[in-house]
N, C-alpha and C positions, 0 to 999 in steps of 0.2 A: 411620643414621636413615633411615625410607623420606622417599621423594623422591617426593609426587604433584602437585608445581607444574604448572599448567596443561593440568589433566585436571578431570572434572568426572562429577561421581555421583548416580545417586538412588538413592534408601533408600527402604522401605516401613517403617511405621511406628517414624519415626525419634524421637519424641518423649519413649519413655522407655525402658526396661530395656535389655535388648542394643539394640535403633534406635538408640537415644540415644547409647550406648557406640559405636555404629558413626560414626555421624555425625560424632562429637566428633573421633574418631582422625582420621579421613578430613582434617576442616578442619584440624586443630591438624598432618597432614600437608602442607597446602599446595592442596588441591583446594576446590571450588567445590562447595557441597552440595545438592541438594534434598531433600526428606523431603516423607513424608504425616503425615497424623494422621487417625483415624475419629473423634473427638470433641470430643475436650479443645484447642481452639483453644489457650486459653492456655498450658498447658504448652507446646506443641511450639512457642508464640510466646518462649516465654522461653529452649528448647534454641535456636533460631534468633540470638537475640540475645545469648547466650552465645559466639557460634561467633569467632574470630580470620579475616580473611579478608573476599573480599569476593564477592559472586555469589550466594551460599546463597536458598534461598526454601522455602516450606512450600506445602502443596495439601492438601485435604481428599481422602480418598479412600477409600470402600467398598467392597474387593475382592469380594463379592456381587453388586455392582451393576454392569453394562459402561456405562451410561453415563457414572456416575460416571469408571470408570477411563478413559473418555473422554475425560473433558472433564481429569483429569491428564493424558493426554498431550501432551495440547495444550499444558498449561502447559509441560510439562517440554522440548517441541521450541521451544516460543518464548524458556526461558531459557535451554537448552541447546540450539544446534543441531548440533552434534560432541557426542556425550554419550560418554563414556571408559568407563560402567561402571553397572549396575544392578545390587540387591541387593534380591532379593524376602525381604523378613525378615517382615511382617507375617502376624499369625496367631491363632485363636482357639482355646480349645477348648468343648464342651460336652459334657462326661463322664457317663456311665452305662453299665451293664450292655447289652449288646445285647438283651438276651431284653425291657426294658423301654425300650429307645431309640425315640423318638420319628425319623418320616420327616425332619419338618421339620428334629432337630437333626445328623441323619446331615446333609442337604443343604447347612444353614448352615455347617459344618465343612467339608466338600467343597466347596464353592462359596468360599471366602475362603483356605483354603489351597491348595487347587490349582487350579480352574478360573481364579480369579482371575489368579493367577503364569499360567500358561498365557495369558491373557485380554493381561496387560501386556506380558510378556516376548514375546508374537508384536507387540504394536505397537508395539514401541520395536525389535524384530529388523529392521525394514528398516532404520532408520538406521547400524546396525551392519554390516548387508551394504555398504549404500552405501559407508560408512567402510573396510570388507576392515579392521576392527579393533574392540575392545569386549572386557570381561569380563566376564560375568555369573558373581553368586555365589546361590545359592537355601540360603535356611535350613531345614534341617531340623530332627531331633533324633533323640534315641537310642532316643527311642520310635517313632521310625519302623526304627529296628534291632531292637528288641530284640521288640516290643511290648508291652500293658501291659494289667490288667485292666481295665475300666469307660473305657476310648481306645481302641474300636476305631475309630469315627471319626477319628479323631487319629494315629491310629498309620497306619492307609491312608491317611490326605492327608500324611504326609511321609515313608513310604514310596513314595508315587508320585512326590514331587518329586523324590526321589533316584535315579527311572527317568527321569522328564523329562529330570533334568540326563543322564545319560548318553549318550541319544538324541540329546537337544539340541546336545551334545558332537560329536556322529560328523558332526550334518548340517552345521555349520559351522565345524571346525577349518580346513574349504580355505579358509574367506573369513577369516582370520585373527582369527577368534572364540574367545576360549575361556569354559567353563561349568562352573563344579565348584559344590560341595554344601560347607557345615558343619555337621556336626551335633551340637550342642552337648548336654551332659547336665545336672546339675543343676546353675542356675547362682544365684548369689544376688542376688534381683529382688523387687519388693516381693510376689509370688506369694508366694516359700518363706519367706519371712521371715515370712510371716503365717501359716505351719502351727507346730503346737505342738513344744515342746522335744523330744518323744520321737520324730516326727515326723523332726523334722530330725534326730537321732542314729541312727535307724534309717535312712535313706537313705544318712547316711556310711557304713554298714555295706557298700553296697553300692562304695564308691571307694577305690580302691586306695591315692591320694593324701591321701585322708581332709580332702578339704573341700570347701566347694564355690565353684568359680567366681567371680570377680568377670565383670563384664560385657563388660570393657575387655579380659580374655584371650581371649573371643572376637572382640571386634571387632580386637587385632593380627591373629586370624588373617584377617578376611577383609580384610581392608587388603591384605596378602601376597597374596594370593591375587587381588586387581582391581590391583597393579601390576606390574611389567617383570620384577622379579624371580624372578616364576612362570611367568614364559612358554613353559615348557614342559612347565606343568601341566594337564590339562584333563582335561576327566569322571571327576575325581576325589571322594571325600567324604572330607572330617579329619575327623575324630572328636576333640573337646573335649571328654571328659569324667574326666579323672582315673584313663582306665581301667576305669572302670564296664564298657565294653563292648569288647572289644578281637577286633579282624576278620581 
């Protein structure tokens, strides 16, 4: 059973689907959790007090916004000042054709999935230099492997987090940092469950495995992947998807 007793993690939008599924693993492993949430106080108040453990806390946070992710850091250095491990999960899309995509919703896509991560992960990276220890796990998807019509947006902002992570990787393995990717495929969240029956059987067509995902198979992997027993893992991406996309 992994062993994260007296390590301590933040999560990006740990409130519900895969977040939540991270979060949970993480606590009911033995670690101390923070998470954000963009809106929904309450939910992410009630995965909070769900959690077994003690240390855990919750932060509003707008990855579009740096001040926002400011004034989290500051929470997260006041409750964590040894922080074990970041997991940039949070994420949006806003889907359309390029020929009719709007600046603004290219920017809002870009700006919460990467500049953001980029934005958080450099101000919580000095605490990890200092430490000469730390995992960062960045979520991607398999749309940022495969890519996808009407995500182009989407598909370059986790296509680039999966360059970040590897860059990310090279400039800090000496300070005993490591940085890898998951990229999860379709997983079942309240998103796909709310597409039509045909919908969802036409996508199984696409997995080898022929279903899709619970949440909690991604969150074991990134568990794995922020403790000891990966430690000699780094700027790598797993691929979670049933085989949908095999590299």
């Amino acid at each position: 059973m992994l062993d994260l007793k007296n390590k301590s993690f933040f999560v990006t939008g740990g409130g519900r689907g895969i977040g939540q599924a991270i979060v949970q693993k993480l606590a009911h492993s033995g670690a101390s959790v923070g998470f954000s949430y963009a809106s929904n106080e309450a939910s992410a108040q009630a995965v909070l007090e769900s959690l077994p453990g003690t240390g855990h806390f919750i932060t509003p946070l707008q990855l579009q916004n740096p001040e926002s992710i400011h004034q989290a850091v500051e929470k997260i250095n006041t409750h964590f000042p040894l922080l074990s491990g970041l997991v940039n999960n949070a994420g949006l899309t806003k889907d359309g054709l390029l020929l009719r995509m709007k600046m603004e919703d290219w920017d809002l896509v870009m700006n919460s999935n990467l500049r953001g991560n980029f934005l958080l992960t450099q101000a919580l990276l000095k605490g990890f230099v200092k430490a000469r220890s730390g995992s960062i796990v960045n979520i991607a998807s398999v749309i940022g492997r495969t890519g996808n019509a009407g995500q182009a947006n989407y598909a370059a902002s986790k296509a680039g987090l999966i360059g970040f992570t590897k860059s990310l990787a090279k400039e800090v393995g000496s300070r005993g940092i490591r940085v890898n990717c998951v990229a999860p495929g379709f997983i079942k969240t309240d998103m796909t469950q709310g597409l039509s029956e045909d919908l969802q059987k036409q996508m199984l067509t696409q997995i080898p495995l022929g279903y899709l995902a619970e949440p909690m198979e991604v969150a074991n992997c990134v568990a794995f992947l922020l403790g000891d027993e990966s430690k000699y893992i780094t700027g790598h991406t797993l691929d979670v998807n049933g085989g949908m996309y095999m590299n």
